[in-house]
C-alpha positions in Angstrom: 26.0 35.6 -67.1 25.4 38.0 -64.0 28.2 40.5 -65.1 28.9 41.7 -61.7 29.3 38.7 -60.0 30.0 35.5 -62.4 29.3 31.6 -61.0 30.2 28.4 -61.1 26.8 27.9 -63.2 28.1 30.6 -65.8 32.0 28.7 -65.8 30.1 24.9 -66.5 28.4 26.6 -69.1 30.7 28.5 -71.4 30.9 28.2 -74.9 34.3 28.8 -76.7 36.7 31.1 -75.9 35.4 34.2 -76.5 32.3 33.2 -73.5 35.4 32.1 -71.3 37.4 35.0 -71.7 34.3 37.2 -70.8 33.7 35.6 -67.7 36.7 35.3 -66.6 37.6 39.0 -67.2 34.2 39.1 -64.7 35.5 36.9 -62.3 39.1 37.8 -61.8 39.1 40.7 -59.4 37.0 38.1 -57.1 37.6 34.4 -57.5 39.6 34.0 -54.6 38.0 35.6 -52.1 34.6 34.5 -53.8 34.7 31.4 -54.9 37.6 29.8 -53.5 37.4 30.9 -50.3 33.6 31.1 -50.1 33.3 27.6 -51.0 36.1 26.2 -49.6 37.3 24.7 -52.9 40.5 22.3 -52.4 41.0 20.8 -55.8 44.2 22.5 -56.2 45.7 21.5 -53.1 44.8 17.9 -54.4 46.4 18.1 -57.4 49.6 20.0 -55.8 49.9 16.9 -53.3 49.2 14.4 -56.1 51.9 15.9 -58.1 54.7 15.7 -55.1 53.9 12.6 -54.0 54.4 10.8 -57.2 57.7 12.6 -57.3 57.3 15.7 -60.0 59.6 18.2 -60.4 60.1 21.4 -62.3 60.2 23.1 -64.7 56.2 22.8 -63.9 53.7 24.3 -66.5 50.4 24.9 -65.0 47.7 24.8 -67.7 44.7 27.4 -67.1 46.6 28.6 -63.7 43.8 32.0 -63.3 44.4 33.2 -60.2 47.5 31.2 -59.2 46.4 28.8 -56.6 47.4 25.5 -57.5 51.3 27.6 -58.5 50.8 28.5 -54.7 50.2 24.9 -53.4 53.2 23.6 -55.6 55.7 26.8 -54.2 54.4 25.8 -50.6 55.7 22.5 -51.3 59.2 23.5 -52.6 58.2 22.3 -56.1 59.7 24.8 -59.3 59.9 26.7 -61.3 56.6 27.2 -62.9 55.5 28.5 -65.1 51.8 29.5 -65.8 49.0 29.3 -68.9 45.4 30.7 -69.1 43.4 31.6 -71.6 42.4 34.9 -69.3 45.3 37.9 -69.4 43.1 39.0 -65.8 43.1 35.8 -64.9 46.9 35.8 -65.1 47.0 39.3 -63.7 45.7 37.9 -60.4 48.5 35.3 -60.9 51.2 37.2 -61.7 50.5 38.7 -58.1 51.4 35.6 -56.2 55.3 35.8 -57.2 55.5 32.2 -57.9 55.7 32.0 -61.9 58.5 32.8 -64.0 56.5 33.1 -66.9 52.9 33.5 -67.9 52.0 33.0 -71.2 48.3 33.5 -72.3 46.8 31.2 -74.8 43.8 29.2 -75.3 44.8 25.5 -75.1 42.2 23.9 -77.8 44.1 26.2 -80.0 47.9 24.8 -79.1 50.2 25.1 -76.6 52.9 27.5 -77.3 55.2 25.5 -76.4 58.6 23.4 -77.6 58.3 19.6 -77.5 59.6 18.5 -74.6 59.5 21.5 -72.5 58.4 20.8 -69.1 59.4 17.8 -66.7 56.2 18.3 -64.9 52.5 19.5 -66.3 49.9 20.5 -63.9 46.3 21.6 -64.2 43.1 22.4 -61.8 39.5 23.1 -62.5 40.5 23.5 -65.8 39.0 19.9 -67.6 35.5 20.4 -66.4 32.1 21.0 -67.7 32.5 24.0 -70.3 36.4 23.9 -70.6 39.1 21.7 -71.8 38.2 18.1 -72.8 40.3 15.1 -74.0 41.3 16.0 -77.1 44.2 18.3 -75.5 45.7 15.4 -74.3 48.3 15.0 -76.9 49.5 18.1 -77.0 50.2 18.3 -73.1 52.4 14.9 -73.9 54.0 16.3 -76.6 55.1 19.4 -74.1 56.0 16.8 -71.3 59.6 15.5 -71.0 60.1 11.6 -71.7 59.7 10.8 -68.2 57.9 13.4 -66.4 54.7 13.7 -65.3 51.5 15.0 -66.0 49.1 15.7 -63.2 45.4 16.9 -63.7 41.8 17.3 -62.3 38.8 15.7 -64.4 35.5 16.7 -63.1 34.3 13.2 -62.6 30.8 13.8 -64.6 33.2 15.4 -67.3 35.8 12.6 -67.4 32.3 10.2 -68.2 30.4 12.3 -70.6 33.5 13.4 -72.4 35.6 10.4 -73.0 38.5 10.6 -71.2 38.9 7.0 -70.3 38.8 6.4 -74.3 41.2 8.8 -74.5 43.7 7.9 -72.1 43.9 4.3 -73.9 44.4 5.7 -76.9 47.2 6.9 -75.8 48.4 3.7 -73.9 51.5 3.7 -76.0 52.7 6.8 -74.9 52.2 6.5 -71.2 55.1 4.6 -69.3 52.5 4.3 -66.0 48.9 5.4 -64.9 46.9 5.9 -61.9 44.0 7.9 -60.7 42.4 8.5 -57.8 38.7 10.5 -56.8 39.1 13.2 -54.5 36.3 15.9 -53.1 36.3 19.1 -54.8 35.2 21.6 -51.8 35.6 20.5 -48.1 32.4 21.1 -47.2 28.8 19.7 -48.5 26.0 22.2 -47.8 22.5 19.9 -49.1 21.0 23.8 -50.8 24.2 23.6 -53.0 23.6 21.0 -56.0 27.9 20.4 -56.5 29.1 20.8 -53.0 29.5 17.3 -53.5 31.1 17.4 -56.8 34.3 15.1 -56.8 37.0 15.0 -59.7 39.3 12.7 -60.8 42.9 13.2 -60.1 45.3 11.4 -62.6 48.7 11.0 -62.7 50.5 9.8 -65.7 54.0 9.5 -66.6 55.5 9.8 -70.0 57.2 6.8 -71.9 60.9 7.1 -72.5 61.7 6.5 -76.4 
């Protein structure tokens, strides 16, 4: 990891918590100046118009919010109140900036989510099930979080959702998901042929709890 200056390379390749609390302690004071704006990442506003359009509401938890962006593309769209989880306390420091959380709660979601059953009407994540970071196997828990009835809304890095089993997962679960659709979006708004993921897409997918 370039301690100064962390990448995306050093993000796809973190391993366990500790790593991803190291480099996002690195990364905080600059990621959205750097990396955001630099590379003219979107994925949050994606997810944020994903989430509206299908009709979620708060209370929202955003699941490894960092910096805040995708609380600030929800607040722009009049959607609240949120609430906000990362595994990085200066992640959430950046966040906490912003003025568009209630709460930020840091925790590492492969441990478990915090959280009562049935807390949220609306769950929300970006950038955060990708190479290096949350897989599949959280699914459960962000359901058992999730009102009967509300909506789930996340990113997949599409070469994540493939190597890692998501599509697996997601049936597994069939009997707890009242309705299901996805979509591939762009992950940056701009290709540049010297950067090998400028053209990176993700999965957006929107699933909707099943009532008792």
């Amino acid at each position: 990891m370039n301690a100064e200056k962390p990448d995306l390379e050093d993000a796809y390749a973190l391993q366990g918590a500790e790593d991803a609390k190291a480099v996002y302690a690195a990364w905080a004071d600059s990621y959205d100046a750097g990396f955001v704006s630099e590379r003219r990442y979107q994925l949050h506003e994606h997810v944020a118009a994903a989430f509206v359009a299908e009709g979620g509401i708060g209370p929202v938890l955003d699941l490894g919010a960092g910096t805040g962006i995708l609380g600030m593309a929800l607040a722009a769209r009049n959607c609240g109140p949120l609430e906000a989880a990362d595994i990085s306390p200066e992640m959430l420091d950046q966040a906490r900036t912003k003025g568009v959380y209630r709460r930020l709660v840091v925790t590492d979601a492969n441990a478990h989510l915090p959280f009562p059953d049935n807390s949220f009407a609306g769950v929300v994540s970006s950038g955060t099930f990708t190479l290096g970071h949350l897989g599949p196997e959280i699914l459960p828990d962000l359901l058992r979080v999730l009102r009967p009835g509300g909506l789930l809304t996340i990113s997949v890095n599409s070469r994540h959702y493939d190597e890692a089993g998501f599509a697996d997962a997601l049936r597994v679960l069939f009997d707890r998901i009242a309705k299901l659709r996805s979509n591939t979006v762009p992950i940056y708004a701009a290709t540049d042929s010297s950067d090998p993921h400028s053209a990176d897409t993700a999965k957006i997918i929107c699933l909707t709890k099943a009532t008792p």
